[in-house]
C-alpha positions in Angstrom: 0.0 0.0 0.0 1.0 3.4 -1.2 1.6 6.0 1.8 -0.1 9.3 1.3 1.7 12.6 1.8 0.0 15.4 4.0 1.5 18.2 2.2 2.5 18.7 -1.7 6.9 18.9 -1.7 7.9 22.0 -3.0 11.2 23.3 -4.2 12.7 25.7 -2.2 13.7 29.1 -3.5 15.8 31.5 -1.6 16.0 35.3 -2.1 19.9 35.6 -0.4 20.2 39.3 1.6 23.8 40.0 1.9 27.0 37.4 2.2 27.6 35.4 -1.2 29.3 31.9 0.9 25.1 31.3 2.0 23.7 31.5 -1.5 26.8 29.9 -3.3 26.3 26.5 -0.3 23.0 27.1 -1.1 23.3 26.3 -4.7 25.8 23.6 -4.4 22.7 21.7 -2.8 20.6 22.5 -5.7 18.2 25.4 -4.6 17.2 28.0 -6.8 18.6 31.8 -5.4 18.5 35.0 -5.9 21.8 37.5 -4.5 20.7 40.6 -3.3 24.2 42.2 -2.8 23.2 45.0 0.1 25.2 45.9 3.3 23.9 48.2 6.2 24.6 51.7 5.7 28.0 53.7 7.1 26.9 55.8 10.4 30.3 56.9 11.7 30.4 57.9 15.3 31.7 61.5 15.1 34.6 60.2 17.7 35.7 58.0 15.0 34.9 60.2 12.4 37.5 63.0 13.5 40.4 60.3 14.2 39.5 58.8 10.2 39.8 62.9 9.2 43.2 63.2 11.1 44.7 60.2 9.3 43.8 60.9 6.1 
């Protein structure tokens, strides 16, 4: 006798936000992704700032 599955099996696709090693060990395992290359945007503390602006 054939066993019935509860749920249909999908294939996963992945929309990646940021570092390239999770999408590219991602696709080594056969799932679809997307990269989104993004990183968080640069606040410098202004204590920071001012030591950056003496070195350069």
């Amino acid at each position: 006798m054939e066993k019935k599955r509860c749920c249909k099996v999908r294939r996963l696709k992945v929309v990646n936000i940021g570092l390239q090693g999770f999408a590219e060990s991602l696709r080594k395992q056969g799932v679809k992704v997307a990269q989104v290359n993004w990183r968080p945007p640069r606040k410098l503390d202004s204590e920071i700032k001012n030591l950056l602006d003496e070195l350069l």
